[in-house]
C-alpha positions as CSV (number, residue, x, y, z in Angstrom):
1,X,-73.4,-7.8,-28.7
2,X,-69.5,-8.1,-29.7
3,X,-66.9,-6.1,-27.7
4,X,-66.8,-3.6,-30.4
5,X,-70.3,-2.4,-30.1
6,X,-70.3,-2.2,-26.9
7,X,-67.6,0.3,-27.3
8,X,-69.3,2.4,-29.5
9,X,-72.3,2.3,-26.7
10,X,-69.6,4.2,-24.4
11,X,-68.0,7.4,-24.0
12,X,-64.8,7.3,-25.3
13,X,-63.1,7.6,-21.7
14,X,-65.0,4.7,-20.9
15,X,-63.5,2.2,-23.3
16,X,-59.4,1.6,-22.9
17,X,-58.2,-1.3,-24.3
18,X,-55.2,-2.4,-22.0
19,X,-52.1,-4.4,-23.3
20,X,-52.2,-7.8,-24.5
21,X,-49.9,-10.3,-22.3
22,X,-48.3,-10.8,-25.9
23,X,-47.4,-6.5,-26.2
24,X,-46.5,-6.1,-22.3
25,X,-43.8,-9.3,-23.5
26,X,-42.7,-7.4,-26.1
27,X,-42.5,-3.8,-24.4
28,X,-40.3,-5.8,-21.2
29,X,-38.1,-7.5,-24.3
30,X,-37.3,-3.8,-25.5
31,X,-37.0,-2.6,-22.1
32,X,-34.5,-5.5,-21.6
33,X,-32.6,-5.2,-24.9
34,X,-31.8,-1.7,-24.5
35,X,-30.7,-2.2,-20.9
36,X,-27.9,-4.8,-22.0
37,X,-26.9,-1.8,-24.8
38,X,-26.6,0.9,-22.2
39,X,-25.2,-0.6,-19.2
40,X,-21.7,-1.8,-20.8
41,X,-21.5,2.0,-22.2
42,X,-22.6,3.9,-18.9
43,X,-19.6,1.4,-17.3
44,X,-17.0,2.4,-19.7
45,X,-18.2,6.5,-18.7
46,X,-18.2,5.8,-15.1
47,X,-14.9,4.4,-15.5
48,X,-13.6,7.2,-17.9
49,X,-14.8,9.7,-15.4
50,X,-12.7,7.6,-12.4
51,X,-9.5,7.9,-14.5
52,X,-9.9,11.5,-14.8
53,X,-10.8,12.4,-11.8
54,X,-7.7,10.8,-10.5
55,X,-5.7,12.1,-13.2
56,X,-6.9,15.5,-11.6
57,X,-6.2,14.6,-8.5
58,X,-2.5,13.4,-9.0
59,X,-2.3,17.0,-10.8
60,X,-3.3,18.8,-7.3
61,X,-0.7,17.0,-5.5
62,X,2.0,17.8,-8.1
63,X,1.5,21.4,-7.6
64,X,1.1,21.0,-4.4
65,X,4.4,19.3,-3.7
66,X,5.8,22.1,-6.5
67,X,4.8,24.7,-3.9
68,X,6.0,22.7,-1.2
69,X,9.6,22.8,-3.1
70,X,9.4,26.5,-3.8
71,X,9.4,27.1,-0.2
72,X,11.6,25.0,0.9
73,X,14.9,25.1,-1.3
74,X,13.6,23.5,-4.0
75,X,13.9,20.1,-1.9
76,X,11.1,17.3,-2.4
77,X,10.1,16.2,1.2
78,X,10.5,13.0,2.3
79,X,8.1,10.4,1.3
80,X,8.3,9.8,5.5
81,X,10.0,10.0,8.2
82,X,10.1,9.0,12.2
83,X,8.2,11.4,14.0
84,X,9.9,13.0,17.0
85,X,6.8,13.6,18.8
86,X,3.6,12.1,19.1
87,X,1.9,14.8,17.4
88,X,3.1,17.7,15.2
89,X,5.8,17.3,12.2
90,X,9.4,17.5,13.8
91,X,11.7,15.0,12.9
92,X,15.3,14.6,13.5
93,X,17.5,13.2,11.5
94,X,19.7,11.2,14.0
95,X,16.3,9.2,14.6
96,X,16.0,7.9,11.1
97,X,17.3,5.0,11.6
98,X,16.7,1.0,10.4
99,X,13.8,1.3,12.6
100,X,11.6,3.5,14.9
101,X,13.8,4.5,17.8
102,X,10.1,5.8,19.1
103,X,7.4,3.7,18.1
104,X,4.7,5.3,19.4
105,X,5.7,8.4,17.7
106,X,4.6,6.8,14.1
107,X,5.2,8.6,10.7
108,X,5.1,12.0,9.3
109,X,4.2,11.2,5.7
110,X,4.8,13.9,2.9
111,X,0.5,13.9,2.0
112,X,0.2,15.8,4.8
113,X,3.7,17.5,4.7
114,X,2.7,19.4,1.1
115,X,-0.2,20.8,2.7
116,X,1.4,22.2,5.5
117,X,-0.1,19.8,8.1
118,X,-3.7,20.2,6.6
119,X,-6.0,16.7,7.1
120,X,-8.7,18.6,5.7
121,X,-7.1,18.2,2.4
122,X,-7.8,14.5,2.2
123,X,-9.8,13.9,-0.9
124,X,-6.5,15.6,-2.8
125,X,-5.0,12.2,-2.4
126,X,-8.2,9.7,-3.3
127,X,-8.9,8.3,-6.2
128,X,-12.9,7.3,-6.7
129,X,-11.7,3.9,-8.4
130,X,-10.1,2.5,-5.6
131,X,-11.1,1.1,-2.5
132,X,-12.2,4.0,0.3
133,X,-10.9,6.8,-1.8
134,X,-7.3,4.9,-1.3
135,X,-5.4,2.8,1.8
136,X,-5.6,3.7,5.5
137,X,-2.4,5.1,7.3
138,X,-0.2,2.7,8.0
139,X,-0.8,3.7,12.0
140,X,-4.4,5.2,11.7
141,X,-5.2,5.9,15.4
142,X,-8.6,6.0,17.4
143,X,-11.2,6.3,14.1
144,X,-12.7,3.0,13.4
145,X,-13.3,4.1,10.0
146,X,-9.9,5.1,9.1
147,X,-8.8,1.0,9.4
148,X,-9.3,-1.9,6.6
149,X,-10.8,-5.4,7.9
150,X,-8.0,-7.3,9.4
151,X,-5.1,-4.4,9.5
152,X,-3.1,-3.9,13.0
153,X,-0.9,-1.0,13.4
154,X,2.9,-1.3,13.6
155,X,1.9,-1.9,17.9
156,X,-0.2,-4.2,16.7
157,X,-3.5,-2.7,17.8
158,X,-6.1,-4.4,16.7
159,X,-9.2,-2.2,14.4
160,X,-11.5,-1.1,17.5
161,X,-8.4,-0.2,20.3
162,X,-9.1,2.7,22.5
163,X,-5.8,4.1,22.4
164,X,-4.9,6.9,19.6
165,X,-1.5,6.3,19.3
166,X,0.0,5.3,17.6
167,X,-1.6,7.7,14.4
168,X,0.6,9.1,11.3
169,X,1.0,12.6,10.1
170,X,-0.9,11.3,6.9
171,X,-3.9,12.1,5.3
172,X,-6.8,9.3,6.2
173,X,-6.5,7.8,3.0
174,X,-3.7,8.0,-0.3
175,X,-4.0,6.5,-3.9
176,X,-0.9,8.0,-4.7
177,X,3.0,7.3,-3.7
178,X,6.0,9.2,-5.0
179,X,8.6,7.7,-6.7
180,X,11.1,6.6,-3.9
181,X,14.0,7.5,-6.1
182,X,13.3,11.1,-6.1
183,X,10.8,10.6,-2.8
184,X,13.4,9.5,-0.4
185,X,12.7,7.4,2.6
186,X,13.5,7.9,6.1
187,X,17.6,6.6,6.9
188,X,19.2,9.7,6.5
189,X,20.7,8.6,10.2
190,X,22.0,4.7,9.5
191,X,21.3,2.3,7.1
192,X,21.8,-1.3,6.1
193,X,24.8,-0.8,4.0
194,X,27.1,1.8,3.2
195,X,24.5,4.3,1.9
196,X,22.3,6.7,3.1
197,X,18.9,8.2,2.0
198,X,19.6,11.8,1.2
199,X,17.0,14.8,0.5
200,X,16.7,15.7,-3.3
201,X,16.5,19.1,-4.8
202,X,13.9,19.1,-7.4
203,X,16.6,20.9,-9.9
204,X,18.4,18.1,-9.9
205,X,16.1,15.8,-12.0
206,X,17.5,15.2,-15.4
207,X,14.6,16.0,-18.2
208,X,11.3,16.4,-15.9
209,X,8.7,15.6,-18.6
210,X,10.1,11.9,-18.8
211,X,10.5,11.2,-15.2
212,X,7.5,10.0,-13.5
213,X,6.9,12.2,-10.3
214,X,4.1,9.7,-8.7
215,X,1.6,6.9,-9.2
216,X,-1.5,5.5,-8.1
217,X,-1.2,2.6,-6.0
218,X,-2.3,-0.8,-7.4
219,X,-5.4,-1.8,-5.6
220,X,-5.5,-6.0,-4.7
221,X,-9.6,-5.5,-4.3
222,X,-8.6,-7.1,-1.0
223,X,-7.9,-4.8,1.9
224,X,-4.9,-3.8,0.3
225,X,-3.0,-6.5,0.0
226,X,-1.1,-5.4,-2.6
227,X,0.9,-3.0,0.3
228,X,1.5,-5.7,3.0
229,X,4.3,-7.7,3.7
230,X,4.9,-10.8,2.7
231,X,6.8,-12.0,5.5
232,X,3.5,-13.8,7.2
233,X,2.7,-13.1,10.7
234,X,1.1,-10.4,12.4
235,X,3.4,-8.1,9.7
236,X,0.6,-9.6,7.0
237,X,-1.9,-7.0,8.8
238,X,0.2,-4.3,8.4
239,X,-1.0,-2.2,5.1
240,X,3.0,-0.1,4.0
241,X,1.2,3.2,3.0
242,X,3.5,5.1,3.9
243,X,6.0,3.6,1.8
244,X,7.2,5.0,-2.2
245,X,7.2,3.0,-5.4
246,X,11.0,1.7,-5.2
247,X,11.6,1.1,-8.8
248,X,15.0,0.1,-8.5
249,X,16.7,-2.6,-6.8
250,X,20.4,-3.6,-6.8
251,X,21.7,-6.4,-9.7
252,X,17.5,-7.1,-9.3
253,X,17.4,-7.1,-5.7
254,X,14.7,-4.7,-3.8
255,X,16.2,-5.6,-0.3
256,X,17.6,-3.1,1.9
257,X,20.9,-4.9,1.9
258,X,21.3,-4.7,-1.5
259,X,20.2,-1.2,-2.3
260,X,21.9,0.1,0.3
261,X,25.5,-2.0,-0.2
262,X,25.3,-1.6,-3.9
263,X,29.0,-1.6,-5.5
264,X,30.3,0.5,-7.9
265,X,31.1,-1.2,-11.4
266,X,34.6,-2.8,-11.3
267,X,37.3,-0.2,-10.7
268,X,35.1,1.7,-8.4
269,X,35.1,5.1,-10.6
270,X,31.3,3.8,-12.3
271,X,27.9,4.5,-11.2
272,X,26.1,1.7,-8.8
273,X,24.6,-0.8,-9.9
274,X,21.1,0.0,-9.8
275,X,18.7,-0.7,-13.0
276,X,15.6,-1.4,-14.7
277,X,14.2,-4.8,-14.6
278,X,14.1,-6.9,-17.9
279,X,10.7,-7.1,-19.2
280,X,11.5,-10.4,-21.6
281,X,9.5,-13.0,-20.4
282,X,12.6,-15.5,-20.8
283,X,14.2,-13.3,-18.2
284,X,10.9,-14.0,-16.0
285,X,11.8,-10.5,-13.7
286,X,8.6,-8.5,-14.6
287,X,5.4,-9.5,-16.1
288,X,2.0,-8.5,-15.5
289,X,0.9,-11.7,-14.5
290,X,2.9,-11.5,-10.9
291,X,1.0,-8.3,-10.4
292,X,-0.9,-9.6,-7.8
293,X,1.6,-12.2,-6.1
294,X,3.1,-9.2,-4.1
295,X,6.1,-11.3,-4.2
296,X,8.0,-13.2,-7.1
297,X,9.3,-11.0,-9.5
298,X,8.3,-7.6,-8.2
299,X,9.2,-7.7,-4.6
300,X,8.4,-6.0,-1.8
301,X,9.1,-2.4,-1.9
302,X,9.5,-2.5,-5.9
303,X,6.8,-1.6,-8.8
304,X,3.9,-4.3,-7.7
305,X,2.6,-1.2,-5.6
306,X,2.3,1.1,-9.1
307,X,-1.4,0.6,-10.1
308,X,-3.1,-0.6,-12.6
309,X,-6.0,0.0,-11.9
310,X,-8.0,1.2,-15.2
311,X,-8.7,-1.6,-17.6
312,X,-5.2,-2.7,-16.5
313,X,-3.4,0.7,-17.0
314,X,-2.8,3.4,-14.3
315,X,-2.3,7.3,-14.2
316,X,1.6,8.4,-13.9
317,X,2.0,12.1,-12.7
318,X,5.3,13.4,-14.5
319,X,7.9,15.9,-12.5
320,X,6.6,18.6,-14.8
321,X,3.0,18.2,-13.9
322,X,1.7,16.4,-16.9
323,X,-0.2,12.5,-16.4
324,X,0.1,9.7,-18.7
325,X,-2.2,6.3,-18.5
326,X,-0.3,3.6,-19.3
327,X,1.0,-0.1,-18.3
328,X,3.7,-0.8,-15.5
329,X,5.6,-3.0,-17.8
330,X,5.6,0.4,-20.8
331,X,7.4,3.1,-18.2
332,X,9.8,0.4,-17.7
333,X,10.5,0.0,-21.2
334,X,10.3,3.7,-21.6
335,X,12.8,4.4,-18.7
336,X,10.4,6.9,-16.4
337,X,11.3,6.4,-13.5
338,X,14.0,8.2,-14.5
339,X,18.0,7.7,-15.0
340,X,19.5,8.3,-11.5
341,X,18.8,6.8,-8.4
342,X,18.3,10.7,-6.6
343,X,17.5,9.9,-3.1
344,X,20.4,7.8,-2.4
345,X,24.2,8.5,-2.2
346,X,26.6,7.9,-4.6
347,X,26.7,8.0,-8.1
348,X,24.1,6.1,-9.1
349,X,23.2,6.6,-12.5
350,X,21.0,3.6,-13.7
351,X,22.0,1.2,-16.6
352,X,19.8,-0.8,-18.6
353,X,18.9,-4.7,-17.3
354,X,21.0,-6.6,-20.0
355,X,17.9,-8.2,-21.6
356,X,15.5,-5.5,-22.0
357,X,14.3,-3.0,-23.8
């Protein structure tokens, strides 16, 4: 008696035929094939739906910081400032000096600052396609998991120490920096040259839909290494969040010395001499390649901490609310970081690097 009769012998529910090793192959093959399709698609959606959820996000904070300005004389805060006390926001401005008169004291950053000293507001500065929602605080206090692998605090307190000072005025974790020349920093008191930082009124910024307002910040994929300095030492474990894009420097130099000595052009009745960097490769000044150097052509301070961080583009919050995605190198050749250097004294409209654009 073959298989077949045998069949016909049973009740139906009685006689399954199961998969040949031959069909189960060919059924795993399928399975396999149309893995490979989706997967590369539901990566490109998962990455779409990063980019605009931080595109969101950077919205918030500009209307946010809007509100912040409406309250307060139109001025954009500071991107930070030395605390006065160890807690709280008061500042003065005869502390803002070349360094922390008060160490312990740490920053009073402007995430916090545009929502009126709430921490609760946190996730308004993350972005989900970077590491942790964004970088720590620069000084992040008692919470373990408010520190990246490595980082020390400016007291150089090692991840772990019991004491809670000391901890920024700053949200837990920011994607985003302003741009530091309408964001100013913190030497309204002294600086290294014969400028000051000074507090800018957001009236004052010449055509607001092509002047970038803030940025994500680029994202090594190594504990932030794109924000440390690159001076070596225990600075290396420091992670600069606190700090704005600087997209200017002085005759291509981002040091303070240079920025804040800048010259006038000969005669002395000309803007300073702040500009764009050249973007010819023969110039070698800025290229994508160095993005990750955190030194070379991009130096410390400058536009390595702009990110890139989608497929090699990044989302650019404008003054007037409105986000762009777009390369580094194209709002240089564009000119949006805008045509004045705002947050610094002096007449300091910005010419164009001789070789670019």
């Amino acid at each position: 008696m073959n298989i077949t009769e045998l069949c016909r012998m049973q009740p139906p529910d009685k006689c399954k035929r199961g998969f040949t090793l031959i069909e189960l192959l060919v059924v795993i093959a399928i399975i396999a094939l149309l893995i490979g399709i989706l997967l590369p698609s539901l990566g490109k959606a998962r990455a779409t739906a990063q980019q605009i959820a931080a595109a969101a996000n950077e919205r918030g904070v500009a209307q946010a910081n809007a509100a912040y300005n409406s309250s307060n004389k139109d001025y954009i805060p500071p991107s930070y400032v030395y605390g006065a006390e160890k807690t709280g926001f008061k500042w003065s401005a005869q502390d803002q000096q070349t360094s922390n008169p008060t160490a312990v004291n740490g920053y009073v950053h402007w995430s916090m600052a545009i929502f009126d000293g709430d921490s609760t507001a946190g996730e308004a500065f993350e972005s989900p396609a970077v590491t942790n929602g964004g970088a720590p605080r620069t000084n992040p206090g008692s919470n373990p998991d408010d520190w990246e692998p490595a980082q020390r605090d400016e007291l150089s307190q090692r991840q772990g120490s019991n004491s809670a000072l000391p901890q920024d005025r700053q949200l837990a974790r920011v994607a985003f920096a302003g741009n530091g020349a309408i964001f100013p920093r913190n030497k309204f008191g002294s600086a290294p040259g014969s400028r000051l930082n000074r507090l800018v009124k957001d009236s004052e910024i010449w055509n607001a839909s092509k002047t970038i307002l803030l940025c994500e910040i680029y994202d090594s994929g190594f504990s932030w290494e794109s924000l440390r300095p690159p001076s070596g030492g225990d600075d290396a474990f420091l992670i600069k969040s606190h700090r704005p894009v600087q997209p200017f420097g002085a005759d291509g130099d981002y040091s303070d010395t240079a920025i804040y000595n800048a010259p006038s052009y000969p005669g002395g009745n000309g803007p300073a001499r702040y500009r764009y960097q050249s973007t010819d490769p023969d110039d070698g000044e800025l290229t994508e390649k160095d993005k990750d150097k955190g030194d070379g052509s991009m130096l410390e301070r400058g536009l390595d901490m702009a990110g890139q961080t989608h497929s090699g583009k990044g989302n650019f919050c404008f003054v007037d609310g409105h986000v762009e995605t777009m390369t580094t190198i194209e709002t240089v050749e564009k000119r949006l970081w805008g045509d004045k250097y705002y947050s610094i004294t002096g007449d300091n409209r910005i010419e164009k690097a001789s070789r670019s654009n």
